[in-house]
N, C-alpha and C positions, 0 to 999 in steps of 0.2 A: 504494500500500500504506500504509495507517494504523500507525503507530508507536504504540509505548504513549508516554507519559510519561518522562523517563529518572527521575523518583523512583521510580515502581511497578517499572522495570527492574530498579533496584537492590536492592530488598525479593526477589529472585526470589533463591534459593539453587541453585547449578547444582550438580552433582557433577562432579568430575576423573575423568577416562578416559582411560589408556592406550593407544592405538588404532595397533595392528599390522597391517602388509599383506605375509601371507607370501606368498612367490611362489619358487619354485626356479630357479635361472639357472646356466646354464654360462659359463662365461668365464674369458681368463689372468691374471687378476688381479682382488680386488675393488673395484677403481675401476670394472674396464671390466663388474663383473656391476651395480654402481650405475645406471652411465648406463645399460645397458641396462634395465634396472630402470622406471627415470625415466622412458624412451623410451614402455616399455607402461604405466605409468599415466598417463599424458598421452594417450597415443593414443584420441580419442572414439571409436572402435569396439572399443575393449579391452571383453573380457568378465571384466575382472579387479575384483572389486565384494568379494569374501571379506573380509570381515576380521576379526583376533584382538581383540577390547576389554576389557581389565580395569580392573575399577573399583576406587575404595580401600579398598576391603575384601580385594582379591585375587582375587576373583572372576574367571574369564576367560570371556566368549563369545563364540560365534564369529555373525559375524551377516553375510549372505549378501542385497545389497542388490537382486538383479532379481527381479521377481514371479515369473518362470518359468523355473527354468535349464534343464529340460529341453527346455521350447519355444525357449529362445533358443540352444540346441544345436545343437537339429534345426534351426532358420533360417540358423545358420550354415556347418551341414553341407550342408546343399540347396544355400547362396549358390556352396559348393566343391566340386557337384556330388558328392556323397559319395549313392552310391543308398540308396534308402529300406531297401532288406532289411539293409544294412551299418551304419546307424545304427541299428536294429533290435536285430538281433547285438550293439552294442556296448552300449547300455542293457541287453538281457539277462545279458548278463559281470558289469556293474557289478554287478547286483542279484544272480546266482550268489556272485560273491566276497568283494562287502562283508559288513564286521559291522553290525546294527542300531544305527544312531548316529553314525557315521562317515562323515566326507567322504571322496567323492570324486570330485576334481576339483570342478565346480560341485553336484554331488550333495550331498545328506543321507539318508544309507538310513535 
């Protein structure tokens, strides 16, 4: 891989990002919701990729790093033998219940 320069590096002006990974966890204390926490972002099979980013302005988005969260749903429902009419059903709920714009889960309605 070619490197720039580190002079032209430094002419580059980056902006500061705030960069939140919400995830909800049960547990008897918040140390042990941490480590668990740690446990699934480390884990290479985690389908945990959501995250909150505010920039300095205050701006917040949410930006959602797999190309396909519904395909990688269904892959991972098939891998837990989850039958196809039941992943069906649950993508149709999603899409009954949600508001336009709102996550849920790996979704964006």
């Amino acid at each position: 891989m070619k490197m720039e320069p580190i002079s032209t590096r430094r002419l580059k002006v980056q902006q500061h990002y705030l960069v939140m990974w919400p995830i909800d966890i049960w547990a008897d204390t918040p140390k042990e919701a941490a480590q668990h926490a740690l446990e699934i972002q480390r884990d290479p099979k985690s389908i945990a990729t959501l995250f909150d980013v505010k920039d300095d302005a205050g701006k917040w988005t949410q930006i959602d790093l797999r190309e396909d969260p519904e395909k990688e749903l269904r892959a991972l429902w098939t891998k837990n033998c989850v039958p196809q009419a039941t992943q069906d059903e649950i993508i149709r709920e999603i899409g009954k219940k949600a508001k336009p714009g709102t996550m849920v889960g790996p979704f964006k309605i």
